[in-house]
C-alpha positions as CSV (number, residue, x, y, z in Angstrom):
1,X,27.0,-21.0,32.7
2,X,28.8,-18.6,30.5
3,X,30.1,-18.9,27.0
4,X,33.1,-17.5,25.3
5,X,32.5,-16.0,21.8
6,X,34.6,-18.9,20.1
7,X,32.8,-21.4,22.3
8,X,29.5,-20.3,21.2
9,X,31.0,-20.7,17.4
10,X,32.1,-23.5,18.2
11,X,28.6,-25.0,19.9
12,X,26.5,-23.4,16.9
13,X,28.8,-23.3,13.8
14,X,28.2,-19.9,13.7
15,X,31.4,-18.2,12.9
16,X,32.7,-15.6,15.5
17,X,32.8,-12.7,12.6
18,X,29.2,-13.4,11.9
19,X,28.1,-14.0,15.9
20,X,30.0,-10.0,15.7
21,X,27.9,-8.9,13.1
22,X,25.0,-9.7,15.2
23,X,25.8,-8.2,17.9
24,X,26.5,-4.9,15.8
25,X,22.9,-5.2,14.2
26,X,21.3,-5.6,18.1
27,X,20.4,-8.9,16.4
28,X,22.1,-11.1,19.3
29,X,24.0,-9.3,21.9
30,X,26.0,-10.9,24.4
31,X,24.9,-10.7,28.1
32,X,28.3,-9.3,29.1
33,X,31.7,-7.6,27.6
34,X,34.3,-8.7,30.3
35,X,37.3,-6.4,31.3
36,X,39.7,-8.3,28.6
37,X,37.0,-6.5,25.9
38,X,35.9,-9.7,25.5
39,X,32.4,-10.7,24.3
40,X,30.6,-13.3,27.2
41,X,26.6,-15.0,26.5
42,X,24.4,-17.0,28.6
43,X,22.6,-19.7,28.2
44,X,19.5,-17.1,27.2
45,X,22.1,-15.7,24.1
46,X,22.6,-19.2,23.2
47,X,18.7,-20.1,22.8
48,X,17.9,-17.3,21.1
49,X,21.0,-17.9,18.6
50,X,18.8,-21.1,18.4
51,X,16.2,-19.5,16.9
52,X,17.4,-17.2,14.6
53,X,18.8,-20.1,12.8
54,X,15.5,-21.6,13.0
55,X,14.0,-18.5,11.0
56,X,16.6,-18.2,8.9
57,X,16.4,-21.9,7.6
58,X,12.9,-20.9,6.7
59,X,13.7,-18.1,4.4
60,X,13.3,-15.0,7.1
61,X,15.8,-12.2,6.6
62,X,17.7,-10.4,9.2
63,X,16.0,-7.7,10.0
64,X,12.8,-9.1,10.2
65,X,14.1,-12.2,12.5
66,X,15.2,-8.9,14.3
67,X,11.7,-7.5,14.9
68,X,10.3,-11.2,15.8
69,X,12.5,-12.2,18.0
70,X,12.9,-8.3,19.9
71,X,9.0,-8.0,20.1
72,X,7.3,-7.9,23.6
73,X,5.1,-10.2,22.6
74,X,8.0,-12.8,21.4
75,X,6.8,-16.4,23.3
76,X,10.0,-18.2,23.3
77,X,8.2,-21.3,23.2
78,X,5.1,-20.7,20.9
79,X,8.3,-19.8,18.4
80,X,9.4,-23.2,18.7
81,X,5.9,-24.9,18.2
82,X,5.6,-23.1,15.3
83,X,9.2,-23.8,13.8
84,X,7.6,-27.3,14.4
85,X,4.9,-27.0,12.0
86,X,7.1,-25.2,9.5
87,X,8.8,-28.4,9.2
88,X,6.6,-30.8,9.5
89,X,4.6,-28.8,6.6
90,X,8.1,-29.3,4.8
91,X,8.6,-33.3,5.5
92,X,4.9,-33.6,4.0
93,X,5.3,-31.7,0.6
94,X,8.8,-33.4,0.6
95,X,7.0,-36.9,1.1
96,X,4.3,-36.2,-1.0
97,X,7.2,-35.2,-4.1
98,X,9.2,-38.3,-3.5
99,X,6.1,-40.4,-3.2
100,X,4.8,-38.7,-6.8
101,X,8.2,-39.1,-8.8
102,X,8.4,-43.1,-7.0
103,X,5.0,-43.6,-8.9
104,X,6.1,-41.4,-12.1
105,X,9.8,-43.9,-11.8
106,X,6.6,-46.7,-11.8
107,X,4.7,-45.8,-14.6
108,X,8.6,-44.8,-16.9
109,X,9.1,-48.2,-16.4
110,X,6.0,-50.2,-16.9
111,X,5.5,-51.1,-13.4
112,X,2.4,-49.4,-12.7
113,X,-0.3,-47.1,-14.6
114,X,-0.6,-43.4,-13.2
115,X,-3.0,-40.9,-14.4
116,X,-1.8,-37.5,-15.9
117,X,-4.1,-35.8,-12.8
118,X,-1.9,-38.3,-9.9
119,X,1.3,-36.8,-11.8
120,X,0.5,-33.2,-10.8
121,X,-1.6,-34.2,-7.5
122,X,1.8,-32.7,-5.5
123,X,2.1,-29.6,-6.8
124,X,-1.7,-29.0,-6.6
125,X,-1.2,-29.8,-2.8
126,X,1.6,-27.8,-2.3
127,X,-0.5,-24.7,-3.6
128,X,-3.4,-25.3,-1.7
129,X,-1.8,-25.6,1.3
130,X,0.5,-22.0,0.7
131,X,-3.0,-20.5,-0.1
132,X,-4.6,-22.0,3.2
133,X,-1.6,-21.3,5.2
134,X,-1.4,-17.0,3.8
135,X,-5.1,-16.6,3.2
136,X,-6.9,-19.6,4.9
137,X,-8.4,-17.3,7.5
138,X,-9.5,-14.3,6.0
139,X,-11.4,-16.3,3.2
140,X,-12.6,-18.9,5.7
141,X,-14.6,-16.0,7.4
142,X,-15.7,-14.4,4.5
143,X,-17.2,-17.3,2.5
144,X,-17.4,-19.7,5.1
145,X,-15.9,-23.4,5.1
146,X,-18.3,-25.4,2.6
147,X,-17.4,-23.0,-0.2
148,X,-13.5,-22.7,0.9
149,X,-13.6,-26.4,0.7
150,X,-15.8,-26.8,-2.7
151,X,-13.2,-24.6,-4.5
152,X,-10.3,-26.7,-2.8
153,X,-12.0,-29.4,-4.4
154,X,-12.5,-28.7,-8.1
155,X,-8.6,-27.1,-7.9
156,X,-7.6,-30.6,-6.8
157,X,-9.6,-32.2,-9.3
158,X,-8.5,-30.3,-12.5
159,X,-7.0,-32.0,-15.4
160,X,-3.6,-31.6,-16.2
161,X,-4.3,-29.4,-19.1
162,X,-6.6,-27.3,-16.7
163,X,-4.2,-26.6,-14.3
164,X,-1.5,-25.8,-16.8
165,X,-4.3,-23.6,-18.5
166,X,-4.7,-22.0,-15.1
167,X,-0.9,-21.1,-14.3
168,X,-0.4,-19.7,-17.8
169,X,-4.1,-17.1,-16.9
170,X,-2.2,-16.3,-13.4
171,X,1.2,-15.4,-15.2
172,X,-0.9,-13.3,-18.2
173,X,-3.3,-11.4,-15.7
174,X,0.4,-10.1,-13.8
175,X,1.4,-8.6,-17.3
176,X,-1.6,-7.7,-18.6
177,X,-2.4,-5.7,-15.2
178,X,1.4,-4.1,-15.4
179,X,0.4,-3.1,-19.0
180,X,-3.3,-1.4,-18.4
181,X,-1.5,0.3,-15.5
182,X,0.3,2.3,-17.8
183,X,-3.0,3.5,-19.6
184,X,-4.0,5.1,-15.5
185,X,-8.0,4.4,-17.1
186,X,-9.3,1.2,-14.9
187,X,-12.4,1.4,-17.7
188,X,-9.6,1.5,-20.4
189,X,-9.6,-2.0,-23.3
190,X,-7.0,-3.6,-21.4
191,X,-8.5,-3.0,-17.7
192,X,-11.7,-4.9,-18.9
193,X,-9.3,-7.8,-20.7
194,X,-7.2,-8.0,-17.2
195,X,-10.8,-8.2,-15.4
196,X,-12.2,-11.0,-18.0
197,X,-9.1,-12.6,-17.6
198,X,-9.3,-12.7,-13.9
199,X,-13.0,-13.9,-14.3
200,X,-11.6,-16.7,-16.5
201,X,-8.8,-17.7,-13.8
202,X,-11.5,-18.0,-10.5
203,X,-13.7,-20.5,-12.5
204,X,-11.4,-22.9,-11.9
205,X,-11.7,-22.6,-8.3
206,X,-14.9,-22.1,-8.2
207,X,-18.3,-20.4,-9.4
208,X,-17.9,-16.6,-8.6
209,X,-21.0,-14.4,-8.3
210,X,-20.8,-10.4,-9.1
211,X,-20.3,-9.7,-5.4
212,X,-18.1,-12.0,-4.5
213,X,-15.9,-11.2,-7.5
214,X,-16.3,-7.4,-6.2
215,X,-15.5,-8.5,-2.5
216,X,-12.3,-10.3,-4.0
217,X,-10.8,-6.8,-5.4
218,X,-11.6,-5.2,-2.2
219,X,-10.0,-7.5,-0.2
220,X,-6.9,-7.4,-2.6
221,X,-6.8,-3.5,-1.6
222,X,-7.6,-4.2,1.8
223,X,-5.0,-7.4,3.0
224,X,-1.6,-6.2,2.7
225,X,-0.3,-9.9,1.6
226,X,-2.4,-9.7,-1.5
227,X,-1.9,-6.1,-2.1
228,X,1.9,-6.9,-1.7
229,X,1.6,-9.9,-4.2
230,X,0.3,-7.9,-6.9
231,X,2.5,-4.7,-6.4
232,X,5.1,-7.1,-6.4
233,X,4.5,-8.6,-9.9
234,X,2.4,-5.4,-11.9
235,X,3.9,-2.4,-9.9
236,X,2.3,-0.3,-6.9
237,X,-0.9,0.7,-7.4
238,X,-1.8,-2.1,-9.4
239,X,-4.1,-4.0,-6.3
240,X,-6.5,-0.7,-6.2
241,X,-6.4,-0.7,-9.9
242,X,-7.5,-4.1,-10.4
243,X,-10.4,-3.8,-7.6
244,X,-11.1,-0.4,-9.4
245,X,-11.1,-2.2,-12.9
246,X,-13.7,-5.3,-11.6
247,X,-15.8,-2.5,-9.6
248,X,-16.0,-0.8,-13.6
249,X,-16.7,-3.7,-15.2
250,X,-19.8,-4.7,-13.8
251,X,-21.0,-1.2,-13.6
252,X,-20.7,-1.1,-17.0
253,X,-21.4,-4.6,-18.6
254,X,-23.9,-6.5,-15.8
255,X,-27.7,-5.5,-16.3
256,X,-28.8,-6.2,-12.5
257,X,-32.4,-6.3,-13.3
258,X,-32.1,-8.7,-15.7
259,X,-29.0,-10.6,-14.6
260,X,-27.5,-10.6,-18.1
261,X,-24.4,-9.4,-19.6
262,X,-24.3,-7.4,-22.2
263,X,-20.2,-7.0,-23.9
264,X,-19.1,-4.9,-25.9
């Protein structure tokens, strides 16, 4: 079966300027032009107008939907198992939110009793699961499952004021990296504060030894999600700076012999 170009706006919603725009972009283009000059689509046009909507509603600009969906190695219906999950990851934060602010509604109003760590239990959620979602895998095979899981667990188990504490230490190392950029000196007074800073932030996920803290900058360089992340926020350059910064400080402040720290 074949589609007009106002049927197919008229099917999707999608206006016929936009449907257009797509086909200028090679985004979507239509199976046919017929001898009126007049733009035709398939059934195939149709379901993969499907699912660029799909990526779009999940935050995915243009020309990236482009590459997805024009890759050879595009499985039309892998996409849509996936979409799936997207969504389904959605309806649980959006439960768990609605289910937290029900309770807080509870407590307002004398109803029930909730503890300051159930009030923030959503949020803490909702960041584990981004984290296991971007960086799940890598960190999975480089420190194995027991000690992915033990740092999930003290992060979920952190008092309010902790993981306020922790937020405000995520937000300073950003600036304080953007700043000690500026000095080009990873050994310079505000490269070892971004560092001690940083050491201050993993302890609440967790007990870091010298290597693993070392591994962490590498694989900051190394991963371009986390290398993006921090470019993003303290300017590019800034990942190999901070991995440059931590490789410094222990050089320069960790006795390996005796396992002691000397500061200056």
């Amino acid at each position: 079966m074949e589609y007009t170009i106002n049927k197919v706006a008229k099917i999707s919603g999608v206006s016929t300027r936009t449907l257009r725009y797509y086909d200028e972009i090679d985004l979507l283009k239509p199976k046919r032009i017929n001898s009126s000059g007049y733009r035709i689509y398939s059934q195939k046009e149709i379901d993969i107008l499907q699912q660029i909507l799909f990526y779009k509603e999940l935050g995915l600009p243009l020309n990236k939907i482009k590459e997805i969906i024009n890759s050879k190695d595009f499985d039309f219906k892998l996409a849509l198992y996936e979409h799936k999950n997207n969504l389904l990851n959605q309806k649980n934060k959006i439960e768990l939110m609605l289910k937290t602010i029900e309770n807080t509604i509870k407590s307002v109003e004398g109803e029930i009793i909730m503890s300051n760590k159930e009030k923030f239990e959503c949020f803490k959620e909702d960041i584990l699961k981004q984290n296991e979602e971007k960086y799940g895998k890598e960190i999975r095979e480089k420190y194995g499952d027991d000690e992915v899981n033990k740092s999930y667990n003290i992060f979920k188990n952190l008092s309010k004021e902790d993981f306020e504490e922790a937020e405000n230490i995520s937000k300073k190392i950003n600036e304080t990296l953007k700043e000690a950029m500026k000095t080009n000196n990873p050994e310079s007074d505000l490269a070892i504060e971004v560092v001690k800073l940083h050491k201050k932030w993993l302890s609440y996920f967790g007990n870091y030894t010298k290597e693993a803290h070392v591994g962490l900058g590498q694989m900051y360089v190394d991963d371009y999600r986390f290398k993006e992340y921090y470019e993003n926020n303290s300017g590019e350059g800034s990942a190999k700076f901070l991995r440059d910064a931590i490789v410094n400080y222990y050089n320069a402040y960790f006795n390996e012999e005796t396992w002691t720290w000397d500061f200056k």
